[in-house]
N, C-alpha and C positions, 0 to 999 in steps of 0.2 A: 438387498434387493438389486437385482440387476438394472443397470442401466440408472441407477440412483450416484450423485456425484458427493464425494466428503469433503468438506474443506475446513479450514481452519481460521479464524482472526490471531494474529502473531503479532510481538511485539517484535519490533525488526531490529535491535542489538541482540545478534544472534546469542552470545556468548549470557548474557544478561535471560534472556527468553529461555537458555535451556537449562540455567543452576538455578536462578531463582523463582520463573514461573513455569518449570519442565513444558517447555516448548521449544521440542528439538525439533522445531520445522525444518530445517534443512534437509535433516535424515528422514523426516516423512516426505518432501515432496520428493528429494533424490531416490528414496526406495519407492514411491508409488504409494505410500500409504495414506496419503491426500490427492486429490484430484487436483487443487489448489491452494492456495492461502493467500488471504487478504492481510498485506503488510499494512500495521498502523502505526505509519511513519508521518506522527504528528509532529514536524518538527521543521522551524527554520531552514535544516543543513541536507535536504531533502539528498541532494546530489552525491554526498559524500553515502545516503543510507541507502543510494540504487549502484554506487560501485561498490561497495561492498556484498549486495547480494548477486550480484550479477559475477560475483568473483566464485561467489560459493554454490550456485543452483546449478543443473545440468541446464533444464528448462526453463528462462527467466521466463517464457510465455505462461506458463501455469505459477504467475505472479500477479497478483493486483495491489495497485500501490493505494492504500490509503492516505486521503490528503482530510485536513480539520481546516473548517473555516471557523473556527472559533478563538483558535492562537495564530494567525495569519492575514495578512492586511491583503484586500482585495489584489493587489499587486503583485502581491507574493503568491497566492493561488495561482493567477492568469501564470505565472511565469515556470509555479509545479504542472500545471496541465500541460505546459510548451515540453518543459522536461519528461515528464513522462510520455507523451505522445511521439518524441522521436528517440525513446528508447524500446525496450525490446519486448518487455512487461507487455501484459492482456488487456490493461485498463486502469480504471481509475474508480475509485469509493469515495464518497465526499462524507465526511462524521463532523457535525449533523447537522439533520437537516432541517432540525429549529435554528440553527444559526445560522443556515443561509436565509432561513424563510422570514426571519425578523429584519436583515437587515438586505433589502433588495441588491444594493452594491455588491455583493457578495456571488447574486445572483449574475447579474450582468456582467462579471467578469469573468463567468463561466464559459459563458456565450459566445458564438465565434464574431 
C-alpha cells in the first residue's frame, strides 16, 4: 500500500540477529527494505550497542532504540534516555509497559 511504512523489532548483536534469528537488519534498513527498525537493546552496555550500530547503518535516524525497564534500575534508564537523546537515533521504545506501570519510580525517571 502506498504511503504504508514497514518496520522491523531486531535484536541489536547484528551478527547474532542475522545467523541465528535471520535478521539481517542492517541490509534491510541500508537497501530501504524497512522504513525502520526498533533496536531491542535490552541491555546494561546500552553505549557499546549505539556505537556499533551507528558504525554499521547509513541512516542511524531510521533507528529506534529500545530501552527495558524490567532489567534496569530507574537510574540506569534516566541515564539510557540521556544517551540516546544526544545521539543520532529517532527515539526511544520503553518494553514494557507493565513494568513501568507497576512500579511508578520507573515512571518518574522518565520524566524530564
Amino acid at each position: 500500500k502506498p504511503g504504508l511504512e514497514l518496520s522491523a523489532a531486531v535484536k541489536p548483536n547484528i551478527l547474532d540477529a542475522r545467523t541465528t534469528f535471520h535478521q539481517d537488519w542492517v541490509r534491510w534498513l541500508n537497501q530501504g527494505l524497512v522504513d525502520y527498525v526498533c533496536l531491542m537493546s535490552y541491555t546494561p552496555y546500552l553505549n557499546k550497542v549505539l556505537k556499533r550500530t551507528i558504525s554499521r547503518v547509513k541512516e542511524p535516524q531510521r533507528v529506534i532504540i529500545g530501552l527495558a525497564g524490567y532489567c534496569l534500575s530507574p537510574r540506569q534508564i534516566r541515564e539510557q534516555v540521556q544517551l540516546v537523546n544526544n545521539s543520532p537515533f529517532s527515539g526511544i521504545s520503553f518494553f514494557s509497559y507493565e513494568s513501568i506501570k507497576k512500579n511508578p519510580v520507573y515512571l518518574q525517571a522518565l520524566l524530564p
